[in-house]
ROMAR-777492 format. One record per residue (C-alpha): residue number from 1; residue in three letters; y, z, x. Coordinates in pm, 1 decimal. Example, Ala and Ser with C-alpha at 12.3 -4.5 7.8 and 13.67 -1.06 7.14 Angstrom:
<pts>
@resi->1	resn->ALA	north->-450.0	up->780.0	east->1230.0
@resi->2	resn->SER	north->-106.0	up->714.0	east->1367.0
</pts>
This chain:
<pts>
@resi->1	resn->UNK	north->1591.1	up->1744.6	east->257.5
@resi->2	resn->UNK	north->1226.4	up->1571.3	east->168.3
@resi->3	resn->UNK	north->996.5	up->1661.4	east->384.5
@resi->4	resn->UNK	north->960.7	up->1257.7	east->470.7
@resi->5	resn->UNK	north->1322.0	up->1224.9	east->533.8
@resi->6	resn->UNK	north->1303.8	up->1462.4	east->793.5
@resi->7	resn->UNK	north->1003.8	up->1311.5	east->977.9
@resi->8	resn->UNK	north->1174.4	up->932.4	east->946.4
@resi->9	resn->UNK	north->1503.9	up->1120.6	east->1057.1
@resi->10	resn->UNK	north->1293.1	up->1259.9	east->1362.2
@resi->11	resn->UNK	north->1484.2	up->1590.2	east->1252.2
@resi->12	resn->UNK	north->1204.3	up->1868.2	east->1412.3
@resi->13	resn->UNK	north->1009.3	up->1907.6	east->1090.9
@resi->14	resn->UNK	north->917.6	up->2335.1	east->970.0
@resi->15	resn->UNK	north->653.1	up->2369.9	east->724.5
@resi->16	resn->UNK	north->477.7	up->2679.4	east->638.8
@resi->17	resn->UNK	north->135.2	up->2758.9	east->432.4
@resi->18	resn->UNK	north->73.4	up->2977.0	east->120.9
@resi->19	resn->UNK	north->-242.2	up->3035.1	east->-88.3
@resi->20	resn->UNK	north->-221.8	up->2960.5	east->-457.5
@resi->21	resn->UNK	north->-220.9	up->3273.7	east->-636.4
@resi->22	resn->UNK	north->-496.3	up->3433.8	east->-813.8
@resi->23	resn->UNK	north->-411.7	up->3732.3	east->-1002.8
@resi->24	resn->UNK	north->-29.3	up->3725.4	east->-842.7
@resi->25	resn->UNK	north->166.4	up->3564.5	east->-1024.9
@resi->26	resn->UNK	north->395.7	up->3296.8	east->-890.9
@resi->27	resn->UNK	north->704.4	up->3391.9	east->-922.5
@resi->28	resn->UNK	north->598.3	up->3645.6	east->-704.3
@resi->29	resn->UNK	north->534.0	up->3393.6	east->-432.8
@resi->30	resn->UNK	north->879.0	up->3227.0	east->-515.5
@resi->31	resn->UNK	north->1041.4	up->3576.6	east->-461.8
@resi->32	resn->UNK	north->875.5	up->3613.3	east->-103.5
@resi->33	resn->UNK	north->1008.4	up->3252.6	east->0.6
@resi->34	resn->UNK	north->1344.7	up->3257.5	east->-140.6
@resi->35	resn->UNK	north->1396.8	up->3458.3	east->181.8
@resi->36	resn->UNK	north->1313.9	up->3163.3	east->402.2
@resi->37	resn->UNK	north->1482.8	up->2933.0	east->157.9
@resi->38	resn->UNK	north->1705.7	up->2619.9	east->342.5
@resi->39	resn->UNK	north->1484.5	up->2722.4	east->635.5
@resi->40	resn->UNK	north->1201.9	up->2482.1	east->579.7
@resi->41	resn->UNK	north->1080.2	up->2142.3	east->491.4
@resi->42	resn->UNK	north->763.6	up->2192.8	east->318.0
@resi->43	resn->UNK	north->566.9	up->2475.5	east->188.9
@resi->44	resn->UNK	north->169.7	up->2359.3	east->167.9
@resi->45	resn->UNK	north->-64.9	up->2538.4	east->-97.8
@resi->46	resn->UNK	north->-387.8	up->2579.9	east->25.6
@resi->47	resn->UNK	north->-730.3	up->2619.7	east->-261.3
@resi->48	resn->UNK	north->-859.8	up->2929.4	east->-231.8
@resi->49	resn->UNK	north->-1183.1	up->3072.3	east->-412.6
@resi->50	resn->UNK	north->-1273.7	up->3475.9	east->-496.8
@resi->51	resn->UNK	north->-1571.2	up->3556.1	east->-639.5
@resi->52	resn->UNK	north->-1567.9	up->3186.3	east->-837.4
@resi->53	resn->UNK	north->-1200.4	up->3249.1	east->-924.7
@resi->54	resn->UNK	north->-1004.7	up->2943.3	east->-803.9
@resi->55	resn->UNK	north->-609.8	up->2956.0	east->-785.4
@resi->56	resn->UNK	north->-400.0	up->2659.6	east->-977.3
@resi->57	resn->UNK	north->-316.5	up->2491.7	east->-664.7
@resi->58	resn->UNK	north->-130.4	up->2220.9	east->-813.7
@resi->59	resn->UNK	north->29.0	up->2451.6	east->-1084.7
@resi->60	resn->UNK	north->165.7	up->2662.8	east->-826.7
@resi->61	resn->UNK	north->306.1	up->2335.4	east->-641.5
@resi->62	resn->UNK	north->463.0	up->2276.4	east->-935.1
@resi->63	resn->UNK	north->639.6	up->2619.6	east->-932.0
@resi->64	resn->UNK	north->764.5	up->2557.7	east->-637.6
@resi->65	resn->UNK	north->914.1	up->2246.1	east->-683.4
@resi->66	resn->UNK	north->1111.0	up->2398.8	east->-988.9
@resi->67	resn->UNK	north->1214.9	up->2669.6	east->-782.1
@resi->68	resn->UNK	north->1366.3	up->2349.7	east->-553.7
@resi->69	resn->UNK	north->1091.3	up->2399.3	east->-266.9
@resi->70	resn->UNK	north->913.6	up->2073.6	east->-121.5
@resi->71	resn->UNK	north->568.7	up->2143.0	east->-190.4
@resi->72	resn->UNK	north->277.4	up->1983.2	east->-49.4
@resi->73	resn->UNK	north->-64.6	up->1936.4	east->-242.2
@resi->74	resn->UNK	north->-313.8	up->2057.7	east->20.5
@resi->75	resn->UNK	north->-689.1	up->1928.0	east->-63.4
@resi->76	resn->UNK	north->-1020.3	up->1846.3	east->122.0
@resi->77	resn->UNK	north->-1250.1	up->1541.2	east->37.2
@resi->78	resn->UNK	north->-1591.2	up->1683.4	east->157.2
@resi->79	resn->UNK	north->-1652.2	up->1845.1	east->-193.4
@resi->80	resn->UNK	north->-1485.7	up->1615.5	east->-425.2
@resi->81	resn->UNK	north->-1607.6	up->1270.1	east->-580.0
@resi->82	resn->UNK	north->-1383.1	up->979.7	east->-608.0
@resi->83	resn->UNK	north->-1392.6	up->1043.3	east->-992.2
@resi->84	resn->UNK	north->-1256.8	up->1436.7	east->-891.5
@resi->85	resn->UNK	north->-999.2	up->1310.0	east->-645.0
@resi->86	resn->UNK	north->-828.6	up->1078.1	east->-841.0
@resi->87	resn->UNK	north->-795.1	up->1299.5	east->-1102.5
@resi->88	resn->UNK	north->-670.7	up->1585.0	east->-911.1
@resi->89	resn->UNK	north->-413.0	up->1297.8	east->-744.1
@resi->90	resn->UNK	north->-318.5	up->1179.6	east->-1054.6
@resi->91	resn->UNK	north->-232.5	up->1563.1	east->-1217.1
@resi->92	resn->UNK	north->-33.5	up->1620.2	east->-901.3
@resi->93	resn->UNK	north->178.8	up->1329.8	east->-949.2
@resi->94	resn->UNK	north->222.8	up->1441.3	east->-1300.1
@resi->95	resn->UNK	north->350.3	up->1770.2	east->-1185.2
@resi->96	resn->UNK	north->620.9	up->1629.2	east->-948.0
@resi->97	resn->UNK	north->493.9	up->1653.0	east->-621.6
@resi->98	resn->UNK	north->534.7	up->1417.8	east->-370.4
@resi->99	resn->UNK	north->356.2	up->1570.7	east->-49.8
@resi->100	resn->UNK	north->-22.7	up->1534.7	east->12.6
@resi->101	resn->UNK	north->-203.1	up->1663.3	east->305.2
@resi->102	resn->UNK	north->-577.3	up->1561.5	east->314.6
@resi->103	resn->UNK	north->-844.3	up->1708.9	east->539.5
@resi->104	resn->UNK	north->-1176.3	up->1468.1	east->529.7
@resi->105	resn->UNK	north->-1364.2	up->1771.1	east->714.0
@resi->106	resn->UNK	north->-1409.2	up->2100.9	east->719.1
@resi->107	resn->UNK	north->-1210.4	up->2242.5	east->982.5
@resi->108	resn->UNK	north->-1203.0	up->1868.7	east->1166.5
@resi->109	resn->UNK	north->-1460.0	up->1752.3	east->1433.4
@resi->110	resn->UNK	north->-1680.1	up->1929.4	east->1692.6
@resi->111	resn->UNK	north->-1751.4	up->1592.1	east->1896.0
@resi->112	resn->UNK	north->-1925.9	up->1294.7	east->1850.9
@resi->113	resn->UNK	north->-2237.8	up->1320.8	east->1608.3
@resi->114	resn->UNK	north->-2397.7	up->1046.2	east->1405.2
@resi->115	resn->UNK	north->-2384.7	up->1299.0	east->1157.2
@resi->116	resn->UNK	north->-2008.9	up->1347.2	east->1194.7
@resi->117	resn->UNK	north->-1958.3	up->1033.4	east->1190.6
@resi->118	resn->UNK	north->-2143.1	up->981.2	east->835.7
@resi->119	resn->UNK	north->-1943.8	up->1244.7	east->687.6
@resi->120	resn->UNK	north->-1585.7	up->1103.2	east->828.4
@resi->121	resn->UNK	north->-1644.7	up->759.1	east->705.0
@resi->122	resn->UNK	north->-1782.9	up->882.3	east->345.2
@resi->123	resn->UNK	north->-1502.5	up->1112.4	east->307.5
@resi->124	resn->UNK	north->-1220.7	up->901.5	east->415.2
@resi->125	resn->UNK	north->-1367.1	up->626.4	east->243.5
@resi->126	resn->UNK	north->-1346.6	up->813.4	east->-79.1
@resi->127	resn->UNK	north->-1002.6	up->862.0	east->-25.5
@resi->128	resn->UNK	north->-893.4	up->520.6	east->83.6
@resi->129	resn->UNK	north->-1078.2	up->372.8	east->-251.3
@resi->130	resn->UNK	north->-871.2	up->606.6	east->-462.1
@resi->131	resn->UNK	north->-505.7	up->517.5	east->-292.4
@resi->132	resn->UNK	north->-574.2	up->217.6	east->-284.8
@resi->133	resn->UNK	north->-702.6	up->174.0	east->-681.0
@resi->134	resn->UNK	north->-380.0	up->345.9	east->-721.7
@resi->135	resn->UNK	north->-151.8	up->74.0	east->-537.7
@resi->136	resn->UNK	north->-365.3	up->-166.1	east->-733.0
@resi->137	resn->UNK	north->-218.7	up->-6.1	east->-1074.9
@resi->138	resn->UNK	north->-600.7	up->46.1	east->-1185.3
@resi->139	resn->UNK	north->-870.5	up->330.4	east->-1168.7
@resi->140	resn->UNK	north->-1172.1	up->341.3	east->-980.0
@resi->141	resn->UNK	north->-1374.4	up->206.6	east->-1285.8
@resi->142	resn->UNK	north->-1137.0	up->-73.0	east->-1328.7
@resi->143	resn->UNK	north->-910.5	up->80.9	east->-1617.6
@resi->144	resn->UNK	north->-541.1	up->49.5	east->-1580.5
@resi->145	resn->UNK	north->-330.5	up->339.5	east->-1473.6
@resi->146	resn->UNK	north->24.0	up->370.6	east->-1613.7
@resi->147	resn->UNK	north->144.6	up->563.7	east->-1278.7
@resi->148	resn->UNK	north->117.6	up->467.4	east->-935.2
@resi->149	resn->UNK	north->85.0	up->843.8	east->-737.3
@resi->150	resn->UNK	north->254.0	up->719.9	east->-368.7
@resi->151	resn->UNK	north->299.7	up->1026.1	east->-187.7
@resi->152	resn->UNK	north->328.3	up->1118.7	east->188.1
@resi->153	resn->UNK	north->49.6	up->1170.9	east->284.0
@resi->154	resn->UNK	north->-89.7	up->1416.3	east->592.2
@resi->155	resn->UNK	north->-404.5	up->1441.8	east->738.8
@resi->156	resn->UNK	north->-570.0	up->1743.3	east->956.8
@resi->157	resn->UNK	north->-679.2	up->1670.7	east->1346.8
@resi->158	resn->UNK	north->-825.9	up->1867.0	east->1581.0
@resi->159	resn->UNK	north->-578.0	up->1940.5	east->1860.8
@resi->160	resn->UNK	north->-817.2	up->2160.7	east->2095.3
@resi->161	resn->UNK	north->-988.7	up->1950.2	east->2276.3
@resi->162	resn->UNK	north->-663.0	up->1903.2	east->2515.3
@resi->163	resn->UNK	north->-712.2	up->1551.0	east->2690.7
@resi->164	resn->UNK	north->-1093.2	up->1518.9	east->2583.7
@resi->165	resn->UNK	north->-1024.2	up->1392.2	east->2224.3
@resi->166	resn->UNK	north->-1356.8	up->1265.3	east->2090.2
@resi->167	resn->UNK	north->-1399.1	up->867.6	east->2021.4
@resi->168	resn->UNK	north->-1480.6	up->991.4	east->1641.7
@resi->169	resn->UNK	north->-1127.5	up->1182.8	east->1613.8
@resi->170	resn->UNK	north->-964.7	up->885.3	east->1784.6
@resi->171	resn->UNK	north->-1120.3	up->671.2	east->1505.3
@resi->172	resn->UNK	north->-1054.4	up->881.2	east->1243.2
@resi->173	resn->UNK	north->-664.3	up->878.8	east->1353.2
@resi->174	resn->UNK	north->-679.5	up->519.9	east->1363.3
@resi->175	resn->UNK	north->-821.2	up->486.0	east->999.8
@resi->176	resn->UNK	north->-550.5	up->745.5	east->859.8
@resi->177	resn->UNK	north->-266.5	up->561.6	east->1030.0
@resi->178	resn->UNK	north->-414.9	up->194.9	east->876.9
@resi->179	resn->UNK	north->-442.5	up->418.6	east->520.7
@resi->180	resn->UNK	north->-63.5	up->502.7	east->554.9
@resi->181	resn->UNK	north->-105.9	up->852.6	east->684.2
@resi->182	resn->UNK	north->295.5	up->960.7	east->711.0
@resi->183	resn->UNK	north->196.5	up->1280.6	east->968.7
@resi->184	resn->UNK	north->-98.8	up->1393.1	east->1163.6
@resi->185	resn->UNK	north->-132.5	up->1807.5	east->1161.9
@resi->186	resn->UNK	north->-308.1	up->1945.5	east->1408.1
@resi->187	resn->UNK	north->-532.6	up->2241.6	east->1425.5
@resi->188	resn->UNK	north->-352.2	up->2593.7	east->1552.2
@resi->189	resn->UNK	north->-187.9	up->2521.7	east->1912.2
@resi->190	resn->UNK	north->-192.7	up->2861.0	east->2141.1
@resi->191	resn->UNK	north->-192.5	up->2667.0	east->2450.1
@resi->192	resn->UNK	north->96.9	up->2441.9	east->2518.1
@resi->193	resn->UNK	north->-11.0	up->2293.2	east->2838.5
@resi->194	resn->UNK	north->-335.0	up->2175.9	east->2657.5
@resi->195	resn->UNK	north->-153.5	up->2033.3	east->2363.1
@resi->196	resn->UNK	north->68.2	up->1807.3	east->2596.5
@resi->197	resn->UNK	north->-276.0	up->1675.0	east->2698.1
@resi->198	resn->UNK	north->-384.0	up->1609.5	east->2356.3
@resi->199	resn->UNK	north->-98.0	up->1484.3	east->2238.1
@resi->200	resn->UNK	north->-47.2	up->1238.5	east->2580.1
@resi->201	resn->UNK	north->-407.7	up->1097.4	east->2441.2
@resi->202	resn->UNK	north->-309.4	up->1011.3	east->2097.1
@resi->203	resn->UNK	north->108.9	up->955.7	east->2083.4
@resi->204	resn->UNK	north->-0.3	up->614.9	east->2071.1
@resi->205	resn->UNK	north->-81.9	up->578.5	east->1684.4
@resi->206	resn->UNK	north->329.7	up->578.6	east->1610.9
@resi->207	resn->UNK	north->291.9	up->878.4	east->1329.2
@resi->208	resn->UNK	north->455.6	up->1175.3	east->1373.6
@resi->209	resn->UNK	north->215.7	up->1486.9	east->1467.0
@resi->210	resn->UNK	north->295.9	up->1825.5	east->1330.1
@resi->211	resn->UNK	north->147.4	up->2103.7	east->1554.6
@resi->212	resn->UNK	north->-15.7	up->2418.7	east->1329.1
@resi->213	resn->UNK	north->122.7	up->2732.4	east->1491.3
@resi->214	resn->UNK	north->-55.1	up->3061.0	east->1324.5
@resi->215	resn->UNK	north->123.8	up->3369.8	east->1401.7
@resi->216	resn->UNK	north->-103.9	up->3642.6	east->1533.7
@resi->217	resn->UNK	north->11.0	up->3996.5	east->1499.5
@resi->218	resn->UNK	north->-252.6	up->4202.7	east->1704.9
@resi->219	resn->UNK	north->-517.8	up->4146.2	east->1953.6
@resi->220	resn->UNK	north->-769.4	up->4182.0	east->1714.1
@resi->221	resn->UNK	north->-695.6	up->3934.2	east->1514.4
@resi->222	resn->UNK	north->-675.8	up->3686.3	east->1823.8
@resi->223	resn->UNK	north->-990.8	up->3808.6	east->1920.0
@resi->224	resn->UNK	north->-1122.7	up->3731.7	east->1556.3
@resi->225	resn->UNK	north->-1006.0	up->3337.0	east->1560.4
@resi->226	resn->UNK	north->-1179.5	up->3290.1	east->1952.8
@resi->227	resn->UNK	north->-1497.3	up->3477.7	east->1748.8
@resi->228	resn->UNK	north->-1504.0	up->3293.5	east->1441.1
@resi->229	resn->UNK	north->-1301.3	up->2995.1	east->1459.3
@resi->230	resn->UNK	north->-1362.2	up->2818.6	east->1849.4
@resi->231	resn->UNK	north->-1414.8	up->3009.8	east->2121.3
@resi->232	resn->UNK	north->-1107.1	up->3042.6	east->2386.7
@resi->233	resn->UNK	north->-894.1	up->2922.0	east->2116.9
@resi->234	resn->UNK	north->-625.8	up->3189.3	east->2195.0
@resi->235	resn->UNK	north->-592.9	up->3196.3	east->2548.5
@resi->236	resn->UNK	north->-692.7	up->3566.0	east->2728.3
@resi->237	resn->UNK	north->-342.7	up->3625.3	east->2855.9
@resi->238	resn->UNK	north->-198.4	up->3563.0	east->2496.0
@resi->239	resn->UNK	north->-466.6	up->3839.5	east->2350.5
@resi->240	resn->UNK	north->-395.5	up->4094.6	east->2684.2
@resi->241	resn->UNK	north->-0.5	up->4078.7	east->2575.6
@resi->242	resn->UNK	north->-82.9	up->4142.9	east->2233.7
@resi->243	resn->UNK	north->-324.4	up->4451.9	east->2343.6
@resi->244	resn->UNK	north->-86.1	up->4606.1	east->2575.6
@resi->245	resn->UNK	north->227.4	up->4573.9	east->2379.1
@resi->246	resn->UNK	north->384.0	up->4933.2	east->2252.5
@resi->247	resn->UNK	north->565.8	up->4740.5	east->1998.7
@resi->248	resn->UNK	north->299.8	up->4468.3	east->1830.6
@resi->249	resn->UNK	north->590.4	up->4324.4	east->1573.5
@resi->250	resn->UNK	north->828.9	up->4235.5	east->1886.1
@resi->251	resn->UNK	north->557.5	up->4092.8	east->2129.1
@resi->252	resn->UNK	north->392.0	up->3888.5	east->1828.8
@resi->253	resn->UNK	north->756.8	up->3753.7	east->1781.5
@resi->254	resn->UNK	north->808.2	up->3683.9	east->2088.6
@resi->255	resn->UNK	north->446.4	up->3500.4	east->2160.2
@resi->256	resn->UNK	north->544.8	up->3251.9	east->1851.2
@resi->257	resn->UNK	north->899.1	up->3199.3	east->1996.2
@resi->258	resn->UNK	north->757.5	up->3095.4	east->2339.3
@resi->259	resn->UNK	north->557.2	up->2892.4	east->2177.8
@resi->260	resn->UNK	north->752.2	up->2719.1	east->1953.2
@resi->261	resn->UNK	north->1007.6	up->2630.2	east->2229.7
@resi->262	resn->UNK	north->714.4	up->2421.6	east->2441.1
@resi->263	resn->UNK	north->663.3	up->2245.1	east->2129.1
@resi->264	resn->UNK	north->1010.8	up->2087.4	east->2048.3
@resi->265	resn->UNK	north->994.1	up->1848.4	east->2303.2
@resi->266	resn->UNK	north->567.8	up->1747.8	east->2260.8
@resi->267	resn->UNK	north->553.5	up->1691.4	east->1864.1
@resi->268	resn->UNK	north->760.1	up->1606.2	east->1572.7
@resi->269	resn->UNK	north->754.0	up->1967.0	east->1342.4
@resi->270	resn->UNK	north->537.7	up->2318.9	east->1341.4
@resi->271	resn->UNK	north->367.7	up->2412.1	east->1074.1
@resi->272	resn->UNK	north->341.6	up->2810.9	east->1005.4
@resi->273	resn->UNK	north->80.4	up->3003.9	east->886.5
@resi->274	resn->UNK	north->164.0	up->3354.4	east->845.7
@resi->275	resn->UNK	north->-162.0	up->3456.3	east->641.6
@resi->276	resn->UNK	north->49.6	up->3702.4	east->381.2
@resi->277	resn->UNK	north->333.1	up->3755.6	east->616.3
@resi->278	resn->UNK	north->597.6	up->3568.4	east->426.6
@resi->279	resn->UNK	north->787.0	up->3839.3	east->386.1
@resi->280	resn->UNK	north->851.5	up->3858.1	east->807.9
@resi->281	resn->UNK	north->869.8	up->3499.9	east->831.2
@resi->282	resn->UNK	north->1228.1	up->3461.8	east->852.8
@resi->283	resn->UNK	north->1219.2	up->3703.4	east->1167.3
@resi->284	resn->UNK	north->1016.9	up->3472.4	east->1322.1
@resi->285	resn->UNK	north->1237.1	up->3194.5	east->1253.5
@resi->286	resn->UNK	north->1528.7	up->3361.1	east->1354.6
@resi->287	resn->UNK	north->1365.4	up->3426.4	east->1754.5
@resi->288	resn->UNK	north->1250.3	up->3079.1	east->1740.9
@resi->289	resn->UNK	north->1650.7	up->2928.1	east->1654.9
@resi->290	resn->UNK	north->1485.8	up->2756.4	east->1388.9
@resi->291	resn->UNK	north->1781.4	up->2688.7	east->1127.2
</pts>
């Protein structure tokens, strides 16, 4: 099933994250998922840059959708000119896909700057003026375009701020929805009782909301994300289970399970990011009952 049947079918969407390889090759990748395969909706390729190597995002969506996965063109907006983003739009609709999910910052909002709010509107604007050149049948120099991309289209939020969303984020929501945004996903949800909060500020938009869950295998790597990504992002008791665990595979499981099960009943989907763990991912979909 398309991953925007599921979401109109209100079927609990499962979507899961995979960098485009670099000197891999894909049909590695497409070895590694085939053990998940039936198991999710969507499998999201991320751009990733080593030492000025890039990986063929879309040509590894591509793959993917030959290999009969849904795969979903992941971009960002910050570093790309309208003249860049429609072309990268326009070669993904050439190779098949169907899936978009845009992120107009990098890693979302902190609160509410002037700044911030510069940036949002220049980067969402860029992206708005593309789609809708496209629905127009015409570039964004006036030419006419034999295709019309149309795909469902996703865009990041910040889930962390619990019941304090920002006025900016709120706005930004608001724009997305009026640009046809199909789902919201959020940024990685550790705390469940917060995301109820977050999501009890902004259920009122009408578009499904996909909650990131990123599956954290030891303490230190929890500790890592609170260091580096937003501090008290992964809540102290979460790291202390981790720490104390004899077996770290069977307590990691078990901290994704739990949280996947107070998620069914706040948000539409999850979204996994194993960070090179596809290969264990079906473990964690079996403790979750997850297909």
């Amino acid at each position: 099933m398309k991953l925007k049947q599921a979401l109109e079918k209100k079927q609990f969407a499962v979507t899961t994250e995979v960098q485009a390889p670099i000197e891999q090759e894909s049909e590695d990748l497409v070895k590694s998922l085939n053990l998940i395969r039936g198991r999710v909706d969507g499998v999201s390729l991320s751009e990733v840059e080593f030492q000025g190597i890039v990986g063929d995002t879309i040509k590894t969506c591509q793959t993917l959708k030959e290999n009969r996965f849904e795969s979903i063109y992941q971009t960002t907006t910050r570093d790309k000119n309208r003249i860049q983003l429609q072309k990268d739009l326009i070669s993904a609709h050439h190779a098949g896909i169907e899936n978009l999910l845009v992120f107009t910052e990098d890693y979302r909002i902190t609160g509410d700057s002037l700044q911030e709010m510069m940036f949002f509107h220049v980067d969402a604007g860029k992206l708005q003026s593309v789609l809708q050149h496209f629905r127009d049948g015409r570039g964004i120099e006036g030419q006419e375009i034999e295709v019309q991309p149309n795909f469902c289209l996703g865009s990041g939020v910040e889930a962390s701020w619990g019941k304090n969303v920002p006025d900016l984020e709120l706005k930004e929501m608001e724009e997305m929805t009026k640009m046809g945004a199909g789902y919201f996903l959020t940024t990685p949800v550790f705390d469940v009782e917060r995301f109820d909060k977050f999501m009890s500020r902004t259920n009122t938009f009408g578009v499904p909301v996909i909650a990131e869950v990123l599956i954290l295998r030891t303490a230190g790597m929890a500790r890592f994300l609170n260091r580096h990504l937003k501090s008290g992002l992964v809540p102290d008791w979460a790291i202390q289970k981790l720490a104390k665990a004899t077996d770290k595979d069977k307590a990691s499981i078990e901290l994704f399970a739990d949280t996947v099960k107070g998620l069914k009943d706040l948000c539409d989907g999850i979204h996994i990011i194993t960070i090179g763990g596809e290969d264990k991912l079906r473990h964690y979909l079996d403790a979750a009952k997850l297909r």
